[in-house]
C-alpha positions as CSV (number, residue, x, y, z in Angstrom):
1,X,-12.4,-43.1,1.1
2,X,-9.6,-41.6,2.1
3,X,-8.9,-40.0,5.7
4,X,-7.9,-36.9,7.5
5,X,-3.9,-38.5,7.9
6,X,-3.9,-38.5,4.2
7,X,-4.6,-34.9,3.6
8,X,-2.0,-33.7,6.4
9,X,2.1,-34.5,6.4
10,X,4.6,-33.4,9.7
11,X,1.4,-32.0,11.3
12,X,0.6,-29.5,8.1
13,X,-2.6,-29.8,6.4
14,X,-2.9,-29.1,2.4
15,X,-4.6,-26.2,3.2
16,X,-2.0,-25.2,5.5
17,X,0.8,-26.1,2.8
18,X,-1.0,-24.2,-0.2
19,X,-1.6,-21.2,2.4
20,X,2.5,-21.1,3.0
21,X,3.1,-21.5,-1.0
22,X,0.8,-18.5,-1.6
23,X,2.6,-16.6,1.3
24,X,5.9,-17.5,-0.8
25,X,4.4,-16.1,-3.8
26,X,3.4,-12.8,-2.5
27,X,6.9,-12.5,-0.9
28,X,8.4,-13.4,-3.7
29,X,6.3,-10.8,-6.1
30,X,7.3,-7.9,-3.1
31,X,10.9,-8.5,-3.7
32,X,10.3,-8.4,-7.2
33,X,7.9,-5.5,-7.8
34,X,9.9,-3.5,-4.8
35,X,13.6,-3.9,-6.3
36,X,12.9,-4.4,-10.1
37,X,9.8,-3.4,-11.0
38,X,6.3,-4.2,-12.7
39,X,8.1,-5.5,-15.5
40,X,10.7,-7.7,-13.9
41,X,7.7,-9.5,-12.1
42,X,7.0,-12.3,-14.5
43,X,4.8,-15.0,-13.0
44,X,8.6,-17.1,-13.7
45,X,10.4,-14.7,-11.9
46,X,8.0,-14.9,-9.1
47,X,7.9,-18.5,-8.7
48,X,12.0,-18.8,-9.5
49,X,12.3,-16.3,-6.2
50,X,9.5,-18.5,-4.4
51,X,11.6,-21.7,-4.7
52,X,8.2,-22.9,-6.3
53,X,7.2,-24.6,-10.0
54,X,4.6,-22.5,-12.0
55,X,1.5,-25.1,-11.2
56,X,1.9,-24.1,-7.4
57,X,1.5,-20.2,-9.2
58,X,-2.2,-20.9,-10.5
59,X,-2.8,-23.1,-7.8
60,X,-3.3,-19.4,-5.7
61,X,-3.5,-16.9,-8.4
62,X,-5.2,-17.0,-12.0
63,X,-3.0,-15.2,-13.3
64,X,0.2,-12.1,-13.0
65,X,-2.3,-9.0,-12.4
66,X,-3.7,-11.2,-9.4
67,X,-0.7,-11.5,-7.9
68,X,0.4,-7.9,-8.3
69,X,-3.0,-6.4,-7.4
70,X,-2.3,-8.6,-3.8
71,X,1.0,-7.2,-3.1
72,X,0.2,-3.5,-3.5
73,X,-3.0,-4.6,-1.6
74,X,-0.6,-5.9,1.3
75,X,1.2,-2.5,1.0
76,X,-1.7,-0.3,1.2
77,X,-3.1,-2.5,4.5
78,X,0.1,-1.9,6.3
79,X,-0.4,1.7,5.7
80,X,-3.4,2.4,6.4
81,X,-2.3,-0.2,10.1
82,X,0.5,2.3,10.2
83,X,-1.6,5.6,10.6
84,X,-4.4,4.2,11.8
85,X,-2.2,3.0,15.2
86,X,-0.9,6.6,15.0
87,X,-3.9,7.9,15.1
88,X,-5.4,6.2,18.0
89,X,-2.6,8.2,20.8
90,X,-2.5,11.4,18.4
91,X,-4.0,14.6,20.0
92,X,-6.9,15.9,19.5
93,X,-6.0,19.0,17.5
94,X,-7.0,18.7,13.8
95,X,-3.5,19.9,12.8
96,X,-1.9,17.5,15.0
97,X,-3.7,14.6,13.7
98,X,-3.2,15.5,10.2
99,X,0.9,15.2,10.9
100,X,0.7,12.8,12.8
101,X,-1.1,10.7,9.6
102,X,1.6,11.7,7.4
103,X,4.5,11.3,9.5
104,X,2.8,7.5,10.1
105,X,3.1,7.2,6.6
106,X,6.3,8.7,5.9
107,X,7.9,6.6,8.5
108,X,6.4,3.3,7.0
109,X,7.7,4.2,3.7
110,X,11.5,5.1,5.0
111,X,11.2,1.6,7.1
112,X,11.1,0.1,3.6
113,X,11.8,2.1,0.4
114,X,10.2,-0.7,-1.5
115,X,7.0,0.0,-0.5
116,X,7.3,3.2,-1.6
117,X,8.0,2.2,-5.2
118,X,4.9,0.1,-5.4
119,X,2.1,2.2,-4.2
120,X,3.6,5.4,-5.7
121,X,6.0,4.4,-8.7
122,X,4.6,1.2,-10.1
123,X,1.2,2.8,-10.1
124,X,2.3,4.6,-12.8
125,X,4.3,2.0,-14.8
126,X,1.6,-0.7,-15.0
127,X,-1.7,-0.6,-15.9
128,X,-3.2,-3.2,-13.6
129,X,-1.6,-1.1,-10.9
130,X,-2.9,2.1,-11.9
131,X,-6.0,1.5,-12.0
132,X,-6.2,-0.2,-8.8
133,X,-4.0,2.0,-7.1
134,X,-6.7,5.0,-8.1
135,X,-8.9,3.1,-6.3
136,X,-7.3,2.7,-3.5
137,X,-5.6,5.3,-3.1
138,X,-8.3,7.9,-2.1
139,X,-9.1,5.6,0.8
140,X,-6.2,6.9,2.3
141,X,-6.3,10.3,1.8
142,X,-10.0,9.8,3.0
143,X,-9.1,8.5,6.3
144,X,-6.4,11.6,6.4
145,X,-9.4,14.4,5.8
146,X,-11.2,13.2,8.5
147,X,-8.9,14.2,10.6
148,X,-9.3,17.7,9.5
149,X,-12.8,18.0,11.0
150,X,-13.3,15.7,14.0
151,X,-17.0,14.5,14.7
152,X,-18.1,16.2,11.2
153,X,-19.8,14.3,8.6
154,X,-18.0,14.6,5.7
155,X,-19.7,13.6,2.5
156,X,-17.4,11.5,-0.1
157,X,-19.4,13.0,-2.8
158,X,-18.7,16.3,-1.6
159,X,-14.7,15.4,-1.4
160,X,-14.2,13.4,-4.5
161,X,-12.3,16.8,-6.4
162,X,-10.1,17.8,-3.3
163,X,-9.4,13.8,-2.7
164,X,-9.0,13.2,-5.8
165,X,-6.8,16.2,-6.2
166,X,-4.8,15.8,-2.8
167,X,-4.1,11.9,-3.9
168,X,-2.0,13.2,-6.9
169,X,-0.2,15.4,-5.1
170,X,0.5,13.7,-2.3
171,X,1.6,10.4,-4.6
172,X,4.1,12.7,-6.4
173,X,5.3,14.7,-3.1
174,X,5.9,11.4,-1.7
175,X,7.9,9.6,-4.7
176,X,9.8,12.4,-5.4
177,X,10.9,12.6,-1.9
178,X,11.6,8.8,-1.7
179,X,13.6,8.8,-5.3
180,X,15.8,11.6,-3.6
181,X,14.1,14.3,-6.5
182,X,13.3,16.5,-3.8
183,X,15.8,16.8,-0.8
184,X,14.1,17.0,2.6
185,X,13.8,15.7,5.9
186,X,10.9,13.7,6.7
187,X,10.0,16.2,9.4
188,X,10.0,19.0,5.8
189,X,8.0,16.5,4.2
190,X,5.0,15.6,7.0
191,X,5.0,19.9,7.5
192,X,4.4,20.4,4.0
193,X,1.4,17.5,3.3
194,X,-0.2,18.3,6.2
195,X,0.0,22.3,5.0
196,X,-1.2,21.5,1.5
197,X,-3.9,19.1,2.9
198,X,-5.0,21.9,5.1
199,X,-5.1,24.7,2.1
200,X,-7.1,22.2,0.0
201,X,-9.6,21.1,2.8
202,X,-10.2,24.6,3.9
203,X,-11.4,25.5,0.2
204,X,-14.0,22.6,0.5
């Protein structure tokens, strides 16, 4: 029968050191997806960056599309953290709030570029992260139309057109921007999603 000083080593338990392993992983895949791309994000690659041997891999994911679905999954948190702090010390005006959402969310993706590239460019490279990406995505630009009518209930059913058309938009405004295709300041940027939001929002 074997005892608790068998499962733990320098104080760390096995469930601490698989924990850190997967926390290597999904570092690992960030660096990987964020600089290179879907493609370049082989389970290898990812464990080659990790410092780690492929049996450690399945040992926290079953397989690739796991492990990518969790790093845009991180990204998409930390964005929805981002404006949701914003949010809490924004005024009460429902312009206000809307640019204060999007400049939230501007300034997370200029903090890090490669966030950028997974939410908005590798969507649109792989499949596993296109299709989870649409599904995720809409959350977002949920939480952003509530601000357009404080202490109204919105109905999703009633929004899933203008979501679903303000999510395309915005992912294109967005990557274009960050790629460099469109030349503005992020100040141009946050004016001219929260102005579009607004147009489409009014119409619904």
């Amino acid at each position: 029968m074997s005892s608790s000083a068998d499962n733990t080593w320098r104080g760390s338990t096995m469930a601490d050191r698989s924990a850190e392993r997967r926390d290597q992983l999904v570092r690992a895949g960030f660096e990987l997806l964020g600089a290179d791309g879907a493609a370049a994000t082989t389970m290898r690659a990812v464990c080659r960056t990790a410092g780690l041997s492929l049996r450690y891999f399945y040992e926290s994911f079953p397989d690739r599309e796991a492990l990518l679905v969790d790093v845009y999954d991180q990204v998409a948190h930390g964005l929805l953290d981002a404006v949701t702090t914003r949010l809490a010390t924004a005024p009460g005006d429902e312009t206000a709030r809307l640019r204060a959402a999007f400049d939230a969310a501007a300034q997370y993706f200029e903090e890090d570029p490669r966030r950028g590239r997974i939410m908005f460019r590798e969507t649109l490279a792989d499949d596993t992260l296109r299709t989870h990406g649409s599904a995720v995505l809409p959350n977002f630009v949920l939480l952003v139309a509530t601000q357009f009518a404080p202490g109204q209930s919105l109905h999703t059913e009633h929004l899933t057109m203008p979501i679903s058309a303000l999510s395309g938009a915005l992912v294109s405004l967005f990557l274009d921007w960050l790629t460099g295709r469109i030349r503005a300041t992020r100040a141009e940027i946050v004016d001219y999603a929260t102005h579009l939001t607004t147009a489409v929002l009014a119409k619904s």
